[in-house]
N, C-alpha and C positions, 0 to 999 in steps of 0.2 A: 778606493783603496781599503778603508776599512769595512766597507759592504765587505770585500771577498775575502777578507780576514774570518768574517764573523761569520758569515754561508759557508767559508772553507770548515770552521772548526764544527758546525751545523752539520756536516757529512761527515765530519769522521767520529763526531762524536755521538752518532746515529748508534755507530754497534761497539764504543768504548765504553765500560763502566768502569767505576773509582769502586779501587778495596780496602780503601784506609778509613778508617775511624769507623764512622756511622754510618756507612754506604755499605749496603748490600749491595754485592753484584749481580748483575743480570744472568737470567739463565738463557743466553744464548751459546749458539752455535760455532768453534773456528772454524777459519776458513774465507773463503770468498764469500763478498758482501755486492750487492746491488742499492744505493740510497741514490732515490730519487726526490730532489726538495725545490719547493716553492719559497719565496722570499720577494716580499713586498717592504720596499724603503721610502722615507719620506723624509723630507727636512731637506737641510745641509750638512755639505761633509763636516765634519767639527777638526779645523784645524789648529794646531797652539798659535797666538798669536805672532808670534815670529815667523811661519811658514807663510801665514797670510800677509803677513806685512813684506815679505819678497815674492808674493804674486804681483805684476804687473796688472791694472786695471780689468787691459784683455783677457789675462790669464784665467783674473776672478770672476770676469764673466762669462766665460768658458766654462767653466767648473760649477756655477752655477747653474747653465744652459745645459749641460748635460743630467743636473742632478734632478733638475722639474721634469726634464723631459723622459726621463724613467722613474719619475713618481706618477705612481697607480697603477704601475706595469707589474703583475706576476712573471717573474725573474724565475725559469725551470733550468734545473741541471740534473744529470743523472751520470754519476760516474761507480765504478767498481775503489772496493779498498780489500786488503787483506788484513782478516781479525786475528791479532793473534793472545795468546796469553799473554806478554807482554804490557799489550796495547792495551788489553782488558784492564788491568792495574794499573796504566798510568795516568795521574794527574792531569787530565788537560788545563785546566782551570786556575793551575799555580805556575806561571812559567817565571824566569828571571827575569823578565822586559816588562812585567807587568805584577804592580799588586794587586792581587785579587782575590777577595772575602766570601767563600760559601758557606750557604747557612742550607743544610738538608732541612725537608718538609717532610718527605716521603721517602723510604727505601726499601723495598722488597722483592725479592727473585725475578718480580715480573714489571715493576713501576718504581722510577726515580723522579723525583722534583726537588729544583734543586734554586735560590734565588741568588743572583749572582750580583757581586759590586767588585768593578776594578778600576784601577788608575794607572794610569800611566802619563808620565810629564804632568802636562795639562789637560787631559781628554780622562770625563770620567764615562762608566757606563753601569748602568745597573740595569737588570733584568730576571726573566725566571727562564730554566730551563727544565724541559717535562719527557720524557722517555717512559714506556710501553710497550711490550713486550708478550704478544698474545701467546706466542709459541716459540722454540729454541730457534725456533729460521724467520720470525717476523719481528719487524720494530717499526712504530712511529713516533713522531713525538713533533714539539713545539719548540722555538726558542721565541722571545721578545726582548727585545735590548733597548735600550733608551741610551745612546751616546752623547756625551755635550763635551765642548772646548773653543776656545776660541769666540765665544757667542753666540755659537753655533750649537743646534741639534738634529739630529737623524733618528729617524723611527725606523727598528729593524723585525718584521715580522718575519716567521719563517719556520716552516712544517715541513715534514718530513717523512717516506716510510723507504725502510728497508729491509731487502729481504736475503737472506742466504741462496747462494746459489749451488755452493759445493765443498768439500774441505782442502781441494786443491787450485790453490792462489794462481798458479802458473809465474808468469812473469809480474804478476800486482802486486806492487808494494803497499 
């Protein structure tokens, strides 16, 4: 559950850049986006302890069973999104369900790094996120996450390139 949180926000924030404060935006292209991303998990899920404590034994080893057995698996998805102005300027990084602290490295037309810590309930996570940008119709980048809760930790690797494909989105949201 939190893997495809953190892969989700991984693709879309392939061709999102922040325009507040000390964030340069990217000099990308709108329009239709292609991000194809890899994503390697390890650990366990990190759940608050009260989620765990109403898993049933089976449940939790289930959930376990599932989490070894796609540790050391390259995890690929390639989906389309639509870039828009908008999008280019919003915050992913601060939503309401989550606090969370970025501290910029790096920001310039072409390169963001960016090292992230958030919380939410009981489950913290810090990591770095690194975006690149050879040309207005190319991006790749990094994230690494390091989640914990519950006694629990999950290692989240996961790269990334995306490319432009056209200024008209069609039906992609």
């Amino acid at each position: 559950m939190k893997t495809s949180v953190l892969c989700g926000l991984v693709v879309v924030a392939s061709s999102v850049v922040w325009a507040a404060g000390q964030v340069t935006p990217l000099d990308v292209k709108l329009g239709l986006w292609e991000t194809t991303w890899t994503g390697l998990t390890s650990g366990q899920i990190p759940l608050p302890p009260e989620a765990l404590a109403n898993l049933t034994p089976e449940q939790r080893a289930r959930l376990d069973a599932a989490m070894k057995a796609r540790a050391g698996q390259n995890n690929m998805r390639t989906n389309r999104s639509c870039v828009t102005k908008e999008k280019l300027t919003r915050d992913l990084f601060s939503d309401e369900q989550k606090k969370c602290t970025r501290t910029v490295v790096t920001s310039t037309s072409r390169r963001l790094e960016m090292r992230l810590q958030c919380e939410d309930q009981s489950m913290k996570s810090v990591g770095t996120f690194k975006v690149e940008s050879a040309s207005s119709e190319e991006a790749k980048g990094t994230m690494e996450m390091v989640t914990t809760g519950g006694g629990r930790t999950m290692n989240i690797n996961s790269s990334f390139t995306a490319k432009w494909i056209g200024p008209d989105c069609g039906s992609v949201k």
